[in-house]
N, C-alpha and C positions, 0 to 999 in steps of 0.2 A: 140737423146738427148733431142728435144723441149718434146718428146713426152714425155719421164720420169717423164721428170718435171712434164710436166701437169701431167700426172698421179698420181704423188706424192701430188702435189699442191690438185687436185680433194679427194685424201684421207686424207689429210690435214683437209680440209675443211668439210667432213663430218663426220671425227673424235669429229674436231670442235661443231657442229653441233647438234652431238649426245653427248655432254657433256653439250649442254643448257638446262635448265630446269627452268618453270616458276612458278610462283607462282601468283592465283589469289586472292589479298586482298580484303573481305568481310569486305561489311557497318561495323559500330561500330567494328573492329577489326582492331590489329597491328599484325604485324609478322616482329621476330626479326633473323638477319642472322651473321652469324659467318664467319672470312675469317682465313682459316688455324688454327681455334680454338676459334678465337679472335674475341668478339664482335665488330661488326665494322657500323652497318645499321641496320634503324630500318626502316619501312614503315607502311603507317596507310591509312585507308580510314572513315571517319566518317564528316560526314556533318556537317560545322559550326564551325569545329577545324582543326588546322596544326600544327605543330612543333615549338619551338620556338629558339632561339638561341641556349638558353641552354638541348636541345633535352627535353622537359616537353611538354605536349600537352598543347595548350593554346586556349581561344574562338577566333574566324574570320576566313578569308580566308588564306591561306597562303599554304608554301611546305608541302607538306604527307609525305615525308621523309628528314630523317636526319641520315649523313655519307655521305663517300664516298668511291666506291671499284672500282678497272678498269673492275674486273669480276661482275659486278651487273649496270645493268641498269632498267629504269621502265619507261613502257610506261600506263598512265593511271593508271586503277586499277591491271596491272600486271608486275610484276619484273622479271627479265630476270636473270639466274646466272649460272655461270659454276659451274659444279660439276665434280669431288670432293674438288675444290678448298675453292668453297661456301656452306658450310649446311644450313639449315632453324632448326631453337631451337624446338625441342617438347614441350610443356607446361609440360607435364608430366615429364621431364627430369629434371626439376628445380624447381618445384613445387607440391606440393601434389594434386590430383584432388578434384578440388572444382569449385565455382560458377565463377569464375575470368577468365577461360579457359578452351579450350579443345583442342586437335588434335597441330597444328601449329599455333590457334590462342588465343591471349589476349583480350578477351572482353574490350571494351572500351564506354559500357551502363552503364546507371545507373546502380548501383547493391545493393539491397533493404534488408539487414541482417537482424534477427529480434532477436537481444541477449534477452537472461533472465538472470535477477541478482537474484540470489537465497540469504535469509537469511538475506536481506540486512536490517539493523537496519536503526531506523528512528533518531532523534535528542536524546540527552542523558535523555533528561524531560521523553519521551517514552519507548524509548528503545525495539520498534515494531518488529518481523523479517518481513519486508514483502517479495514477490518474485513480480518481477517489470519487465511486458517484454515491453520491448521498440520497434523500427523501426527504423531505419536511413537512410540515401542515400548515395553510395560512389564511387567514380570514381577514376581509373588508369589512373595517368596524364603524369606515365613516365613507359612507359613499360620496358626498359632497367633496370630498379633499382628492378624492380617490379621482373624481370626474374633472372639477373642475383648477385645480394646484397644482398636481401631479405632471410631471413631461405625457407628451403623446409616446416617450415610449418607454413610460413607467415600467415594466416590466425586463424589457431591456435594462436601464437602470437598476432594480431590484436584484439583479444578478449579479451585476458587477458591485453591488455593496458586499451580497453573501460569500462574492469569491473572494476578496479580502477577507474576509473573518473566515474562513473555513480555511485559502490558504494556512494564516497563523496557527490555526489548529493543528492543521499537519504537520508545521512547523515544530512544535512545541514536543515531536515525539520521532521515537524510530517504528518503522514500519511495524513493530511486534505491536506496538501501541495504537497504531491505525489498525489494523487486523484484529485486535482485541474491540475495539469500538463497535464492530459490528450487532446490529440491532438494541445497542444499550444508550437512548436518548437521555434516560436522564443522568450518564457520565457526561456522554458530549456538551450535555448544555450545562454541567457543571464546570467543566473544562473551560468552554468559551466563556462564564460568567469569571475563573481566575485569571484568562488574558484578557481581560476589559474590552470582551465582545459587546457587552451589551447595549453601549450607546449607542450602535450602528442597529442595532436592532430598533432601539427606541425612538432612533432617527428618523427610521423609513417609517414608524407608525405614528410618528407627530407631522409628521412636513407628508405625508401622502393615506394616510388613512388605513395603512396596511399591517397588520398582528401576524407576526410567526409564534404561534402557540409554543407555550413551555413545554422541554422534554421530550419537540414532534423534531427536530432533525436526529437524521439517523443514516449511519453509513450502512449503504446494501452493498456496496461490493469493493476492495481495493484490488489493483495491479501494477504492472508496471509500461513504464513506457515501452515504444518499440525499440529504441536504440537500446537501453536495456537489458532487454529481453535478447535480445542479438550477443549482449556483452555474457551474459549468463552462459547462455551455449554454447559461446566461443571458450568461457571458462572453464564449464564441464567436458567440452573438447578433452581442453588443453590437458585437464586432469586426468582424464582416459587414459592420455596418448602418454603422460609423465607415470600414469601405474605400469600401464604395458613395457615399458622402458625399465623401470625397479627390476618388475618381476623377470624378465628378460639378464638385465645385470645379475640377479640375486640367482639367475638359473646357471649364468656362466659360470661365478664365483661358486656355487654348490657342487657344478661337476669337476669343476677344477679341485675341489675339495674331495669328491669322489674318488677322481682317480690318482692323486698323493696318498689316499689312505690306503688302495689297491681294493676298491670297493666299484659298483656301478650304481649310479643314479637309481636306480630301482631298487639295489641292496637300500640306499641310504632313506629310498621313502619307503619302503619296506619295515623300515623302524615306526614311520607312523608318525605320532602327536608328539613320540619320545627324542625324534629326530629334532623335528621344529621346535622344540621348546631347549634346545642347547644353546649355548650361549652364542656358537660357532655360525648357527643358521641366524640367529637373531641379528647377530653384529652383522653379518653379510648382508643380510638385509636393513639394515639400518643406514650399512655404506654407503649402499646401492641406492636409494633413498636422496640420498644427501649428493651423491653426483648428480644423479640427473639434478636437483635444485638448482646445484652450481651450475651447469650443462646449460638450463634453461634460461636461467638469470644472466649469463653473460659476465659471470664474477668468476674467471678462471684465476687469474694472477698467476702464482706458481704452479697452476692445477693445468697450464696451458698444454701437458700432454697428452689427458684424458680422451680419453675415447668411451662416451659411455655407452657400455653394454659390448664391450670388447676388451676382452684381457688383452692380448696383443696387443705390444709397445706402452701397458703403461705400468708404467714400475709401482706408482702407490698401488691400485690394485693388486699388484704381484704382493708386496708387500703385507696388504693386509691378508691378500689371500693366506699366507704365509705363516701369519699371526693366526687367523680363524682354525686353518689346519690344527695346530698345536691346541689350540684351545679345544677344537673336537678330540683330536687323539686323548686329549688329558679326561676326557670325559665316554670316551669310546667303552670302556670296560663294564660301564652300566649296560652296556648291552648284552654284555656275553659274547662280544666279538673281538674284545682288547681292542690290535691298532689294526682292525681289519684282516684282508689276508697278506701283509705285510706289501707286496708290492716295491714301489716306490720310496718306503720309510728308510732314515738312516741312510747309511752306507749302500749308495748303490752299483756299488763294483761287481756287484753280480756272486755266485755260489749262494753257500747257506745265511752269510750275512742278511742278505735280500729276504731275510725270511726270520729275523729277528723283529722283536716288537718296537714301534721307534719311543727314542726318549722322551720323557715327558718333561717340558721345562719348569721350573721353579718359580715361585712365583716374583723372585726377587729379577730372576731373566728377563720374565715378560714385562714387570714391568722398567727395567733397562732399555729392552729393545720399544717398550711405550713410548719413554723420553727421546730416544735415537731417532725416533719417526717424527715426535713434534718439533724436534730441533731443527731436522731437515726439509718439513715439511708446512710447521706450523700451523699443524691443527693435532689435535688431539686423536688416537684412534680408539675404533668402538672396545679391542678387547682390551684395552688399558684397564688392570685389576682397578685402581683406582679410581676410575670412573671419573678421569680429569676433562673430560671432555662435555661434561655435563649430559 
């Protein structure tokens, strides 16, 4: 009879025995177990953290685990469980595979996401799209919520919260302001705590177990969308193609200016910085400026004869040419050349006339013939003494 027993006793025990099964918990990892379905034990091994009351991982020393089951004990970094009584949770069974886990275990490292906000508008004054990739840092401080609460595709979701609140961010600034953010966390998370980021933050780590560390997002790169970027080149084109036009205008207006003073284009840069700093070359080019604007804008009105960068047929330009002339002649004597080699000046009937220096207008003329030009014209011209034209 003693013998039965024992013998029973002895299959007992290695029944027993072969129903143990261990599990070794790896550095920065948790593993969660189930008794008859039911979450009941978590354990964890990560240096510098323990469990806290309320099962959340917290900094110091303290217990690695939290629960209690009579089939589950742990010696060290290994848990001892009966099976089939005790399961250990797949990550994959609760979770979509991603960077948070693998196999039977829950990372419990830092874990370093790097979202892009695509199209993200800047403040209304702008209205920028830029695309804005960030960095952050985040830790699993409760694996239980993490495993079993959380959507299976917790992480999916965790994006779409941060892109809201970062959108707002970008919101909240012009692009000088996104570009200045670069690698300075703890503006950004100053920034996000005065647009009342922070409940979406507190959100994700009460309802799923998941901490974005203070001060860890951080912009690494800003740009611009593609349409954008197309609109920028098209603009620096366009500005190209409106300088080349100026100077082209400003070049016609200048020889036409050369040869009324009986002077050549080379005589007049021949003068140098002293040439371009005249009032005559500035106003021409100011002109010239200001046509193509109009030229390009489609704002002709009265200006409907204009041909820019072509004297031929248009009377304003004759006109200010006309204006610029006198205004060089009146200033030609700083050279040492008076009005040139007369040429063209005054009276051109030809003999020794032709060879007088032309008249220098008053300034009460110029500015007559000013008002004579706005009347007819309705804008103001550059050599108006009075500078009416702002």
């Amino acid at each position: 009879m003693w013998y039965l027993i024992g013998f029973l006793g002895l299959v007992g025990i290695a029944a027993l025995v072969a129903m143990v099964r261990v599990v070794v918990v790896q550095e920065a990892t948790a593993v969660a177990f189930k008794f008859m379905g039911q979450f009941v034990y978590r354990a964890m091994s990560s240096t510098g953290h323990h469990f806290g009351g309320d099962g959340k991982i917290c900094d110091g020393n303290g217990s690695k685990h939290f629960g209690r089951c009579w089939c589950i004990w742990k010696i060290g970094g290994w848990v001892f469980y009966l099976r089939p009584f005790v399961t250990v949770t797949r990550y994959e069974e609760q979770n979509s595979p991603d960077a948070f886990g693998h196999g039977i275990y829950v990372h419990l490292g830092d874990i370093t996401p790097e979202p892009v906000v695509t199209a993200a508008e800047t403040a209304e004054s702008e209205n920028i799209p830029l695309t804005v990739k960030f960095v952050m840092t985040m830790r699993i401080i409760d694996p239980g919520l993490w495993l079993f609460r959380a959507p299976k595709d917790v992480n999916s979701q965790v994006v779409k919260r941060l892109d809201a609140a970062l959108r707002s961010w970008v919101r909240s600034g012009d692009q000088r302001h996104a570009q200045a953010a670069r690698g300075n966390g703890v503006q950004l998370w100053s920034d996000l705590i005065a647009l009342g980021c922070m409940p979406i933050f507190e959100k994700i780590e009460q309802d799923w177990g998941l901490r974005i560390l203070e001060n860890s997002i951080i912009v690494e790169d800003v740009g611009y969308e593609l349409d954008y970027q197309k609109s920028l080149q098209a603009a620096s084109k366009a500005k190209l193609e409106a300088n080349a036009s100026v100077e082209e205008t400003a070049g016609r207006i200048i020889r036409s200016i050369a040869t009324e003073l009986g002077m050549t284009v080379d005589e007049l840069n021949a003068k140098g910085p002293k040439f371009k700093n005249t009032p005559a070359y500035k106003e021409a080019l100011a002109f010239a400026r200001d046509m193509v604007k109009r030229d390009r804008a489609g704002d002709r009105g009265e200006l409907s004869d204009i041909r820019v960068g072509n004297l031929d047929g248009s009377s304003i330009l004759d006109q200010t040419v006309g204006m610029a002339i006198a205004g060089f002649a009146a200033g030609a004597k700083q050279f040492g050349k008076g009005g040139g080699r007369g040429g063209r000046q005054g009276n051109r009937g030809g003999g020794n006339q032709s060879q007088e220096p032309p008249r220098v207008k008053t300034r009460d003329e110029l500015i007559r013939e000013a008002e004579e030009f706005h009347a007819q014209y309705g804008v103001w011209p550059g050599i108006d003494p009075l500078h009416r034209g702002g």
